[in-house]
Every structure is written in C-alpha cells, then in structure tokens.
The first five atom37 places (N, CA, C, CB, O) and aatype in JSON, in Angstrom:
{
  "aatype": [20, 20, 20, 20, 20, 20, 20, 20, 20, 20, 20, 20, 20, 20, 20, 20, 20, 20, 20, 20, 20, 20, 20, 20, 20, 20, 20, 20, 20, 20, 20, 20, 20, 20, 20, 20, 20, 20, 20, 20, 20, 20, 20, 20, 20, 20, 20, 20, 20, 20, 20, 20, 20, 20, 20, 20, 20, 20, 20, 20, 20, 20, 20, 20, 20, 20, 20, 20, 20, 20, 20, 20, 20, 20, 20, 20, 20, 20, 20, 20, 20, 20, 20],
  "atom_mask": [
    [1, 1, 1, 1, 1],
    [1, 1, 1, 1, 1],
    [1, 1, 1, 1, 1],
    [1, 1, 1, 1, 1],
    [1, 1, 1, 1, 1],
    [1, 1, 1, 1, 1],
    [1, 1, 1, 1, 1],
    [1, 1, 1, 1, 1],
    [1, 1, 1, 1, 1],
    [1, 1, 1, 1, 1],
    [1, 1, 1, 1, 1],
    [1, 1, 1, 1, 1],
    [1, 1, 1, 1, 1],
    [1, 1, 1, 1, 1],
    [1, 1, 1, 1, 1],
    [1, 1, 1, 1, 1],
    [1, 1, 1, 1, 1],
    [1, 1, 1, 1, 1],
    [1, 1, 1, 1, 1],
    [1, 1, 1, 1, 1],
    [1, 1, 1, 1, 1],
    [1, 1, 1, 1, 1],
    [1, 1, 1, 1, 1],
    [1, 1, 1, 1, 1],
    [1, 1, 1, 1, 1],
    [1, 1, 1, 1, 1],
    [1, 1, 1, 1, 1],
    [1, 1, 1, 1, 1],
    [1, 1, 1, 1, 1],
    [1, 1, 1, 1, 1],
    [1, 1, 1, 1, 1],
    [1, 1, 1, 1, 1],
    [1, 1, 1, 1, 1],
    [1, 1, 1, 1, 1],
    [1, 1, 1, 1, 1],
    [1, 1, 1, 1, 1],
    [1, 1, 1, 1, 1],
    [1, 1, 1, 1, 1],
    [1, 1, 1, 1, 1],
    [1, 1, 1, 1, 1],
    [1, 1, 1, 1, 1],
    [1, 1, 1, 1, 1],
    [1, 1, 1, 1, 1],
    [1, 1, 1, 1, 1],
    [1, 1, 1, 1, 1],
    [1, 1, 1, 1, 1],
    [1, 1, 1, 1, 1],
    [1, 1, 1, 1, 1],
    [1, 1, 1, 1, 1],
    [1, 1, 1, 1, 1],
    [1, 1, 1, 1, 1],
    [1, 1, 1, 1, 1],
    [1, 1, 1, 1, 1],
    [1, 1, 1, 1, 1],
    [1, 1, 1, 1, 1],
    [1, 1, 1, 1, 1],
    [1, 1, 1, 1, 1],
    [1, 1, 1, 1, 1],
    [1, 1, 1, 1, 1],
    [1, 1, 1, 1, 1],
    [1, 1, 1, 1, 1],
    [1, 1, 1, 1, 1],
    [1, 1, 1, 1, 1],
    [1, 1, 1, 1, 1],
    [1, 1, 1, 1, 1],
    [1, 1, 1, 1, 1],
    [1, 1, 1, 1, 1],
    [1, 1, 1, 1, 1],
    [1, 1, 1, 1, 1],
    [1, 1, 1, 1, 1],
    [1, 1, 1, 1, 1],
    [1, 1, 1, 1, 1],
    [1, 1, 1, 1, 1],
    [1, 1, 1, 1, 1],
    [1, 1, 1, 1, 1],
    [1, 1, 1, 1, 1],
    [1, 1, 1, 1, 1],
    [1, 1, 1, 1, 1],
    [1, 1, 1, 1, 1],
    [1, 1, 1, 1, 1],
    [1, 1, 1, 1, 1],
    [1, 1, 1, 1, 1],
    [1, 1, 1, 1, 1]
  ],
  "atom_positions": [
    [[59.13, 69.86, 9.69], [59.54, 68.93, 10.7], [58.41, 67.98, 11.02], [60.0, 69.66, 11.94], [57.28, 68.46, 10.93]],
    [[58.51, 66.61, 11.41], [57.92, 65.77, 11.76], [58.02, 65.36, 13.01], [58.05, 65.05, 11.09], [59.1, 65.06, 13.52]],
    [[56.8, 65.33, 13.67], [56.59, 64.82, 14.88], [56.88, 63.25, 15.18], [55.3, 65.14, 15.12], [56.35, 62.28, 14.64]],
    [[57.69, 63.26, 16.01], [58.02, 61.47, 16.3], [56.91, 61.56, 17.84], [60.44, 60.88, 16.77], [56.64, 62.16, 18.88]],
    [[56.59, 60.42, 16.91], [55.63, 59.33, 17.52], [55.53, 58.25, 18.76], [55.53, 58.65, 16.65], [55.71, 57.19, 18.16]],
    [[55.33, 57.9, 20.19], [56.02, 57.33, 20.55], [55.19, 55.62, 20.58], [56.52, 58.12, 21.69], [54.02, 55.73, 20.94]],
    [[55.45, 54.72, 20.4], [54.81, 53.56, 20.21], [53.9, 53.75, 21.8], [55.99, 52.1, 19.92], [53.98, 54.31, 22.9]],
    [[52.95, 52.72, 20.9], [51.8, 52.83, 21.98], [52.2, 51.65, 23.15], [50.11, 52.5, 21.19], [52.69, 50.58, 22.79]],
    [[51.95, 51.95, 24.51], [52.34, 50.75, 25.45], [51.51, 49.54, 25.87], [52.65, 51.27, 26.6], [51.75, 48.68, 26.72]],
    [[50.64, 49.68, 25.19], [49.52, 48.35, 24.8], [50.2, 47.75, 23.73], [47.83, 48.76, 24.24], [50.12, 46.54, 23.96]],
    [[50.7, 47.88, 22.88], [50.76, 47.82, 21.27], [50.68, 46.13, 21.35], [52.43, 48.62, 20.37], [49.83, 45.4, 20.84]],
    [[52.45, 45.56, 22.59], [52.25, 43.92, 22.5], [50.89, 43.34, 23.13], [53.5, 43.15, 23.34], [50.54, 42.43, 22.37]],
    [[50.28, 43.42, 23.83], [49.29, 43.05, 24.67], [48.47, 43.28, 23.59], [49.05, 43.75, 26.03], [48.14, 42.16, 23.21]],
    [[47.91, 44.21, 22.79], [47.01, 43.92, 21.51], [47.1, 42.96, 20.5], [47.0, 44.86, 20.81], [46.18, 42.36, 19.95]],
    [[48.44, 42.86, 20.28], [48.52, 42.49, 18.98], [48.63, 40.33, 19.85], [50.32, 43.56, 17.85], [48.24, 39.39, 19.15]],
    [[49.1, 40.11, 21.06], [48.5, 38.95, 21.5], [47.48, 38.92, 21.4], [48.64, 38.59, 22.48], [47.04, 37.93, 20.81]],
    [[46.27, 40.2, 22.01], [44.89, 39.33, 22.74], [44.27, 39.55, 20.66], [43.49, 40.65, 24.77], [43.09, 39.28, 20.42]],
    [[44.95, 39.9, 19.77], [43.7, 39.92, 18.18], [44.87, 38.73, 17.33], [43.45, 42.27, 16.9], [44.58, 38.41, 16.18]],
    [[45.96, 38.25, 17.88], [46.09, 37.05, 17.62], [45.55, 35.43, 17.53], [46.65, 37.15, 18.03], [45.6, 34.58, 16.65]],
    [[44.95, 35.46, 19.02], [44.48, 34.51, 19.23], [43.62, 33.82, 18.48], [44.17, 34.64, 20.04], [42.81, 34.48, 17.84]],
    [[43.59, 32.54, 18.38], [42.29, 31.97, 17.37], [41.88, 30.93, 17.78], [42.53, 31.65, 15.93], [42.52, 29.9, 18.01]],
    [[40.41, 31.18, 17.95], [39.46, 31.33, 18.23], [39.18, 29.52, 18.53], [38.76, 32.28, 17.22], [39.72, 28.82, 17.67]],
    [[38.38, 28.7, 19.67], [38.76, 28.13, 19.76], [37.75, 26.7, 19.06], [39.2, 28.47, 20.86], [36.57, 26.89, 18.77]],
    [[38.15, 25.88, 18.94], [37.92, 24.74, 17.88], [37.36, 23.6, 18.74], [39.38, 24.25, 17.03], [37.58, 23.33, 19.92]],
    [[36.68, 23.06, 17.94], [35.36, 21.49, 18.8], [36.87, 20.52, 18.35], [32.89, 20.72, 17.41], [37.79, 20.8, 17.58]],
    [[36.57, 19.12, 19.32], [36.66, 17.95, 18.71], [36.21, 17.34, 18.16], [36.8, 17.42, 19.0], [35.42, 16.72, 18.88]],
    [[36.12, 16.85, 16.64], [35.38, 16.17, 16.29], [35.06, 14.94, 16.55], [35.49, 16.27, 15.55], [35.68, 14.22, 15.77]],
    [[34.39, 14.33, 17.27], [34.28, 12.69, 17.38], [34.28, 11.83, 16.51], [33.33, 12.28, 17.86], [33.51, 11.95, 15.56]],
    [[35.06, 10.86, 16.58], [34.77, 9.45, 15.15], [33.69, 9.2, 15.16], [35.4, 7.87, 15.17], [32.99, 9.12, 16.17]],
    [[33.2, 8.95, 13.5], [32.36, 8.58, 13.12], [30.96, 10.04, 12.37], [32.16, 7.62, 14.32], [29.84, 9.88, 11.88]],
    [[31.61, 11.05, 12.59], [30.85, 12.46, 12.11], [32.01, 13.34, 10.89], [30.55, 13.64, 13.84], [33.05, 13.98, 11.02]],
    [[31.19, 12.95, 9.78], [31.93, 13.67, 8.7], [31.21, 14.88, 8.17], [32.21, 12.74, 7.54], [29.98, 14.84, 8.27]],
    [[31.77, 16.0, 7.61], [30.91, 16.75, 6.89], [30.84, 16.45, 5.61], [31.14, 17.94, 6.99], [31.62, 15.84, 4.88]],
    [[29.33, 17.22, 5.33], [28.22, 16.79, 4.17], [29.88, 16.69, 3.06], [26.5, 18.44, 3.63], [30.36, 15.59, 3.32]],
    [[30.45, 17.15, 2.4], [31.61, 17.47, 1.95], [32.68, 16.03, 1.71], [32.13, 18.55, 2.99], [32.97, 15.48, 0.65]],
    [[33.05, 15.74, 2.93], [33.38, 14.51, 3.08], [31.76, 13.15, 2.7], [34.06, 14.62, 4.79], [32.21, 12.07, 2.3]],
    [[31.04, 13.15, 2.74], [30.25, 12.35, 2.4], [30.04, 12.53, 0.77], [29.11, 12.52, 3.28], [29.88, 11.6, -0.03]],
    [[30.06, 13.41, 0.58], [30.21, 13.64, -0.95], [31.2, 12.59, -1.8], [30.81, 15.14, -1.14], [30.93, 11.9, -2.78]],
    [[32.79, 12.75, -0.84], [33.78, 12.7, -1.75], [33.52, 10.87, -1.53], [35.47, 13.64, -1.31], [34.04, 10.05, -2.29]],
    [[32.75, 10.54, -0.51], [32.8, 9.31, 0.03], [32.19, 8.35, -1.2], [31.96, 9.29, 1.47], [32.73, 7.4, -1.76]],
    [[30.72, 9.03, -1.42], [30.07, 8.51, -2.4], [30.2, 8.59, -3.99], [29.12, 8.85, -2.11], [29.95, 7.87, -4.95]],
    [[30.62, 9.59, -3.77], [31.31, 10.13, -5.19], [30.13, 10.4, -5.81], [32.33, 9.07, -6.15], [29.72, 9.68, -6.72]],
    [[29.5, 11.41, -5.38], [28.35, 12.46, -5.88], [28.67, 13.94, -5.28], [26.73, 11.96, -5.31], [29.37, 14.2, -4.3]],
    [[27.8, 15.08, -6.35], [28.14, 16.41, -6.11], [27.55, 16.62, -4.84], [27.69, 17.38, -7.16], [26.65, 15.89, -4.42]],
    [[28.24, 18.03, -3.9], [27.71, 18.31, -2.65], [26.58, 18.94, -2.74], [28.49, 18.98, -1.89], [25.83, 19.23, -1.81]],
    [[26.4, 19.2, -4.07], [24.71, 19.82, -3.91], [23.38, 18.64, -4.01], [24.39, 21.04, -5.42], [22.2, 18.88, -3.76]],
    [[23.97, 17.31, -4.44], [23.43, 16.03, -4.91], [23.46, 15.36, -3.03], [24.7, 15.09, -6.44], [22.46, 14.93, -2.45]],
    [[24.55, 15.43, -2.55], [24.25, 14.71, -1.19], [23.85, 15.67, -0.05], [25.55, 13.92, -0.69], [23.68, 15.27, 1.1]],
    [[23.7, 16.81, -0.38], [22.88, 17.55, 0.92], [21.74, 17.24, 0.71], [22.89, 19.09, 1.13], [21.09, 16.82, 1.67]],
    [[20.98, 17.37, -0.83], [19.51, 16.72, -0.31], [19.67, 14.91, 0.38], [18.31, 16.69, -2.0], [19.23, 14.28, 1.34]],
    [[20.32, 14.72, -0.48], [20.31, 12.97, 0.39], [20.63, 13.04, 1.83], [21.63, 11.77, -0.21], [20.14, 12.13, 2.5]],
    [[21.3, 13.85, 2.41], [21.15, 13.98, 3.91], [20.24, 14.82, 4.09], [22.28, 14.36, 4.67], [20.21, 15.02, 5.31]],
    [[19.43, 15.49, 3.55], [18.67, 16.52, 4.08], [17.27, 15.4, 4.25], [18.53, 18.08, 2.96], [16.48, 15.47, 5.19]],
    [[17.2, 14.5, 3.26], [16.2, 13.18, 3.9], [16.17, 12.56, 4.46], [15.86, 12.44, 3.62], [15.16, 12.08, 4.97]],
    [[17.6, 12.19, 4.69], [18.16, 11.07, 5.3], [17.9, 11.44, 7.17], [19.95, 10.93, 4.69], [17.84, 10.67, 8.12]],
    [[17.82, 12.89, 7.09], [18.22, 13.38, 8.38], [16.31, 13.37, 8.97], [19.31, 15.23, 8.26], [15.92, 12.83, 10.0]],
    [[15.59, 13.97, 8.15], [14.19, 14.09, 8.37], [13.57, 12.69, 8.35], [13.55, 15.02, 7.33], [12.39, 12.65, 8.7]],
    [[14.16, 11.54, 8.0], [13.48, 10.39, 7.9], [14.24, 9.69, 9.21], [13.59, 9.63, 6.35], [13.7, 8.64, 9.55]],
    [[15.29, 10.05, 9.94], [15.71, 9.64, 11.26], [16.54, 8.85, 10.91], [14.82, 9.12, 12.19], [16.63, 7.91, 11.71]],
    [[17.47, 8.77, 9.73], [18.53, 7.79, 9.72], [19.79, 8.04, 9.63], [18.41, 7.05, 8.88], [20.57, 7.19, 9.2]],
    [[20.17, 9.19, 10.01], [20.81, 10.18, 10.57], [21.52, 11.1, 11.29], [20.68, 10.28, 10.56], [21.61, 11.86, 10.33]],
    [[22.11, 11.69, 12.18], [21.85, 12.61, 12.81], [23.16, 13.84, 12.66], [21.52, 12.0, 14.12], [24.27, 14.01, 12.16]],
    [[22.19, 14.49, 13.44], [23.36, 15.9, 12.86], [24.1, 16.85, 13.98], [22.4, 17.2, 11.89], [23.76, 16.49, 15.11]],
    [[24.97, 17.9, 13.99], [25.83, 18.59, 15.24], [26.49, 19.52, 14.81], [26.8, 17.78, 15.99], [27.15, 19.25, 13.81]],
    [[26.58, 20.65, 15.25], [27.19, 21.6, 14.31], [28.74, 21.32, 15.16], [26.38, 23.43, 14.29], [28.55, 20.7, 16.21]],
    [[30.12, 21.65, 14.9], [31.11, 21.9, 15.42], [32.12, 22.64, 14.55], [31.48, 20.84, 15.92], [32.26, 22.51, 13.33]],
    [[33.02, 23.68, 15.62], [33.82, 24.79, 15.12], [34.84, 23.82, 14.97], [34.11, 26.16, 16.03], [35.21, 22.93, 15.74]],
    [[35.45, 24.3, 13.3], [36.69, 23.82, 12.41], [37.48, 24.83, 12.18], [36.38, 23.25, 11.07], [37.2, 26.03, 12.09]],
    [[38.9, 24.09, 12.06], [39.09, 25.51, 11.13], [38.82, 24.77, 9.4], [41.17, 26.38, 11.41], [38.76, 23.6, 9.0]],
    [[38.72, 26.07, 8.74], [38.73, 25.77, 7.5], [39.43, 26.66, 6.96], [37.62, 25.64, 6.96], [39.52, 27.63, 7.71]],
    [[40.09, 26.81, 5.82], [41.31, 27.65, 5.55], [42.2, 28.33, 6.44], [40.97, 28.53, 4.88], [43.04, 27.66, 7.05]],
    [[42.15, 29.72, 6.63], [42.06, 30.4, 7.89], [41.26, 31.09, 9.14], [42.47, 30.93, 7.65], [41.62, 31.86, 10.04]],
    [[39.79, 30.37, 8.72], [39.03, 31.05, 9.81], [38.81, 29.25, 10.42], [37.34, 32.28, 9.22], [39.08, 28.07, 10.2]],
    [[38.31, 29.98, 11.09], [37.14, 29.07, 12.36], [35.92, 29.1, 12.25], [37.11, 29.51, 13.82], [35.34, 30.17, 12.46]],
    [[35.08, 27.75, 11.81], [33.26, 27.86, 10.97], [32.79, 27.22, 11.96], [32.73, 26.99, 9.26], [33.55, 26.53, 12.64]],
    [[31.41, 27.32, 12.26], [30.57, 26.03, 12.86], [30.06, 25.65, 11.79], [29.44, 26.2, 13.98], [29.35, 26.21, 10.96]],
    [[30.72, 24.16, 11.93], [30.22, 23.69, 10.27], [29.2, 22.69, 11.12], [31.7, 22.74, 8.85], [29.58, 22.58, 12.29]],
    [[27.69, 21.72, 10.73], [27.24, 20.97, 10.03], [27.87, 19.27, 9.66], [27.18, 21.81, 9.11], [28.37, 19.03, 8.56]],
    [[27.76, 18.39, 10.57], [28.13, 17.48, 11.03], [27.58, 16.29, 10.6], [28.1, 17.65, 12.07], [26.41, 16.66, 10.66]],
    [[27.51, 15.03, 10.17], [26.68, 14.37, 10.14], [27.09, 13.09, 10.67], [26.22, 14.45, 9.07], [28.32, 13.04, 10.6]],
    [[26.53, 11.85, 11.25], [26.46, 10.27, 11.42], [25.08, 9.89, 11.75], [27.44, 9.7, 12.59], [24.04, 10.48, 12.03]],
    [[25.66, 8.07, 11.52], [24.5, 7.56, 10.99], [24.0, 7.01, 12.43], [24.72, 6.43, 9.69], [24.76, 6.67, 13.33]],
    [[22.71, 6.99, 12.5], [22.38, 5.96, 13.85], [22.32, 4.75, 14.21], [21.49, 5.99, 14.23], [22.02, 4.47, 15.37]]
  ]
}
C-alpha cells in the first residue's frame, strides 16, 4: 500500500515567489553593448572589445553596467557611449 500524500499548502505561494524574474535596468538611448558595436562596425567582438577597451581608457567613451535579459536569464551586462 501507498501512502497518499497531501499537497503542500505553500505549494502556490512558492511556485509565485521562484517565478518571478528578476528585475531589469532601462536602457537609455544612445548605450549599446560591446556586441551591438561589433555588428555596427562590422568587426569580431573580440576585435572591438579591445577597441573599446582603449577607447574607454583614453576617455572617449564611457561605460555602465545594466541588467538585461538575455535569453532566459537576467545579466548585468557592460554598456557603452560615446562622450
């Protein structure tokens, strides 16, 4: 014989509060990621992170991290515009 089980009385209240996701920046106009600057220039993203990685140390630049989603999670991605 098998024991019946009785559902747990949290069960909905859990499965809302590990639903939720997680919450996301606005991005402001004019801040693209390194990614998007890539596709902009039409060079590899490993080719324009150093070009912003100078660009940013020589002050012509600037940078901001903000939460995206990206696939299905939520990143603080790495921001960039120009001054």
């Amino acid at each position: 014989m098998s024991k019946r089980t009785q559902p747990d009385p949290d069960l909905a209240r859990w499965c809302a509060a590990l639903a939720t996701q997680a919450a996301t920046d606005e991005v402001p106009a004019g801040w693209l990621k390194m990614s998007e600057i890539a596709t902009l220039l039409g060079k590899s993203e490993s080719h324009t992170a150093k070009l912003i990685r100078r660009s940013a140390e020589q002050g012509r630049c600037e940078t901001a991290m903000f939460r995206v989603v990206c696939g299905q999670r939520v990143l603080a991605l790495r921001h960039y515009r120009l001054k």
